[in-house]
C-alpha positions as CSV (number, residue, x, y, z in Angstrom):
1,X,-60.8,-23.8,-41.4
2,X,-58.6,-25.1,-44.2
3,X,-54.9,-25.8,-44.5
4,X,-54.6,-23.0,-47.0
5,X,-56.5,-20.8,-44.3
6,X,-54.7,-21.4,-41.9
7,X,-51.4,-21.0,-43.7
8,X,-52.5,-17.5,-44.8
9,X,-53.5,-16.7,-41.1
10,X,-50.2,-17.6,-40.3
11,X,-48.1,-15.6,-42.7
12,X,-50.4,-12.4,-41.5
13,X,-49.2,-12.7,-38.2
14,X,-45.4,-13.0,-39.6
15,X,-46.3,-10.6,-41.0
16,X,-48.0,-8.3,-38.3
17,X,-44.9,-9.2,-36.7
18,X,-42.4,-7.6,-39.4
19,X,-44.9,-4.7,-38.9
20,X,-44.6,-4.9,-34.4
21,X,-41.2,-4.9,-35.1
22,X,-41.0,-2.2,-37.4
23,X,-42.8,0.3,-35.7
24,X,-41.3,0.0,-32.5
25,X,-38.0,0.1,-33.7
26,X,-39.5,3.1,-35.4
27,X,-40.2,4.5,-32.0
28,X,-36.8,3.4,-30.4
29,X,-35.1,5.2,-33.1
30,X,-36.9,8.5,-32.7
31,X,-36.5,8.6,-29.0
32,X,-32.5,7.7,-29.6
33,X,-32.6,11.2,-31.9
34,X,-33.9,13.2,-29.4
35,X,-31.7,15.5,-26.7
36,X,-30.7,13.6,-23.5
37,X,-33.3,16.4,-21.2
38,X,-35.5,16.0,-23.8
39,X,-39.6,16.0,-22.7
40,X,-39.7,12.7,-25.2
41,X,-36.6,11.1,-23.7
42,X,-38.2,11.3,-20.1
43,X,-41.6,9.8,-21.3
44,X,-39.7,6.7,-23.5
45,X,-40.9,4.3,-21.2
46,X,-44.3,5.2,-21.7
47,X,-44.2,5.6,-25.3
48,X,-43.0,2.2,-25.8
49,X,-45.5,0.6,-23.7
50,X,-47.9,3.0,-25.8
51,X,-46.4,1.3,-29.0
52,X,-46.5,-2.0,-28.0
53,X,-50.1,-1.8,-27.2
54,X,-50.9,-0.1,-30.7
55,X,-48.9,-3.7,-32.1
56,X,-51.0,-5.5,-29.7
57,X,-54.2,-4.2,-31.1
58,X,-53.0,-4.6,-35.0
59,X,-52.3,-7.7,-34.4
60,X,-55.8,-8.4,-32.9
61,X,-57.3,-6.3,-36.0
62,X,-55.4,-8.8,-38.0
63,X,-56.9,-12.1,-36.4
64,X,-60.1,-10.5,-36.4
65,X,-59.6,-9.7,-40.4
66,X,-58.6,-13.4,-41.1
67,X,-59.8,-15.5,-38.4
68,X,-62.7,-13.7,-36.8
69,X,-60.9,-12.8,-34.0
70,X,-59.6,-16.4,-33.0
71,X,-56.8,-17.3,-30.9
72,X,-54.6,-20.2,-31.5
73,X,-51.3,-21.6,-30.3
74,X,-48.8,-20.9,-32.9
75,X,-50.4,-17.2,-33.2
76,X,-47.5,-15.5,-30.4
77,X,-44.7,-17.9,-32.2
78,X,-45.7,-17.0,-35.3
79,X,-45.4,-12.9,-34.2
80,X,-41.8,-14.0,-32.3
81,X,-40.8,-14.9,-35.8
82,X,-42.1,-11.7,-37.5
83,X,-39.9,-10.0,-34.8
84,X,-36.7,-11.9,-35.1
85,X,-37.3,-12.0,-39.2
86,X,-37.1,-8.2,-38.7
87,X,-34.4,-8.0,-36.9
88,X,-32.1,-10.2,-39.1
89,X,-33.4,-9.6,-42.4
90,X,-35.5,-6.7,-43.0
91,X,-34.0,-4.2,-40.8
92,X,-31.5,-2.4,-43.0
93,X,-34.3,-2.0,-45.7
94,X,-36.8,-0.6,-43.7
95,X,-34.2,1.7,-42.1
96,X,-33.3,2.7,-45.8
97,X,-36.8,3.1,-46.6
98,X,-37.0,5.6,-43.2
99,X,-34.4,7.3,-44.5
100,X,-35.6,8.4,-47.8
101,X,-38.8,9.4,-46.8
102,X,-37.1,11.4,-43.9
103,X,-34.9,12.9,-46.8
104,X,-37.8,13.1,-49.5
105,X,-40.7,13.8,-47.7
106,X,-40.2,14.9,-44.4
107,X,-36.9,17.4,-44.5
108,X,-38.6,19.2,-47.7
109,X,-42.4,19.8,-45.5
110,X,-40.0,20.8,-42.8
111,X,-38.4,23.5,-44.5
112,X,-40.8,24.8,-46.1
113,X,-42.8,25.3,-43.0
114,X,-39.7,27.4,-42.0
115,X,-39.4,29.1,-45.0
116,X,-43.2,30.4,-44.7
117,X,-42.2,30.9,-40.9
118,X,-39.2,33.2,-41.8
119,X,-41.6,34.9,-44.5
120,X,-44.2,36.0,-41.5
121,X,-41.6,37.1,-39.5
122,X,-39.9,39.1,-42.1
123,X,-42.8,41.3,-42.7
124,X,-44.0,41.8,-39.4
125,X,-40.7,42.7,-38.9
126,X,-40.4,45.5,-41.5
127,X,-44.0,46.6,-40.5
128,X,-42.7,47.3,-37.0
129,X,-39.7,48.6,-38.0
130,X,-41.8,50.9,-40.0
131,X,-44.6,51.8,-37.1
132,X,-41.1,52.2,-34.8
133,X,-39.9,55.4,-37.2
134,X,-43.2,57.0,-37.9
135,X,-43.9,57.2,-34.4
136,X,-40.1,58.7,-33.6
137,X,-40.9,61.8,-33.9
138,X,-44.0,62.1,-31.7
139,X,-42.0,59.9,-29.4
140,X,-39.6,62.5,-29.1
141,X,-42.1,65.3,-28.7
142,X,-43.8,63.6,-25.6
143,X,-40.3,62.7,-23.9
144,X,-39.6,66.2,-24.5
145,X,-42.9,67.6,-23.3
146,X,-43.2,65.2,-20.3
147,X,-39.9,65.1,-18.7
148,X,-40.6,69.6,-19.3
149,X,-43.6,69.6,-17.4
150,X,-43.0,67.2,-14.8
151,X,-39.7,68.7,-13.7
152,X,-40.0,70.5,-10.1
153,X,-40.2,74.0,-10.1
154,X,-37.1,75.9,-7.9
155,X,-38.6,77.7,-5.3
């Protein structure tokens, strides 16, 4: 393999590290937002195992992209400096990035989905309501009729 090659191969697993580090702070962040007796909160451990084996496997997609799948040396110091890069320089913009998209993106699908929730609800709502005084008045007629004929005779 050539210098150049291998220079290339190296700034893709920076690079895949940037990315590690991005989506498991991803995942750290998410579990910090949810409740303390939260379902999520209680299965953290797992989740970040699960994420660092999803990096694990990118990063072996990425070696198998540029290198056929081989290993080398400097590949794990090379992914160390993805992670550290991310933590002192590209953190705050990927957070800002994250934040955006929660604010563009995500809140708008969210309410909307409510919106068309609130919609459903509404008119099963009225349709009851309108079942509910239609019946009333053969409601009444049975109460009236049962509670008559199932009321003991004096002797």
């Amino acid at each position: 393999m050539s210098i150049s090659g291998q220079f290339v191969s190296l700034l893709a697993m920076i690079g895949s590290g940037i990315i590690a580090g991005a989506f498991m702070d991803m995942i750290g962040t998410g579990i910090a937002q949810t409740g303390k007796s939260s379902a999520v909160r209680r299965v953290s451990g797992w989740l970040e195992g699960a994420g660092w084996l999803l990096a694990g496997c990118f990063a072996f997609a990425v070696l198998f992209e540029f290198r056929a799948g081989e290993w080398r040396m400097y590949d794990p110091l090379a992914q160390l400096a993805g992670l550290l890069l991310y933590a002192s320089l590209f953190h705050r913009p990927f957070r800002l990035i994250g934040r955006l998209a929660v604010l563009l993106f995500i809140r708008p699908i969210v309410w909307l989905i409510r919106l068309i929730a609130w919609g459903i609800r509404s008119v099963f709502r009225i349709l009851f309501a309108v079942v509910y005084v239609l019946i009333g008045p053969f409601r009444y007629l049975y109460r009236r009729l049962v509670n008559f004929r199932f009321k003991k005779k004096p002797e």
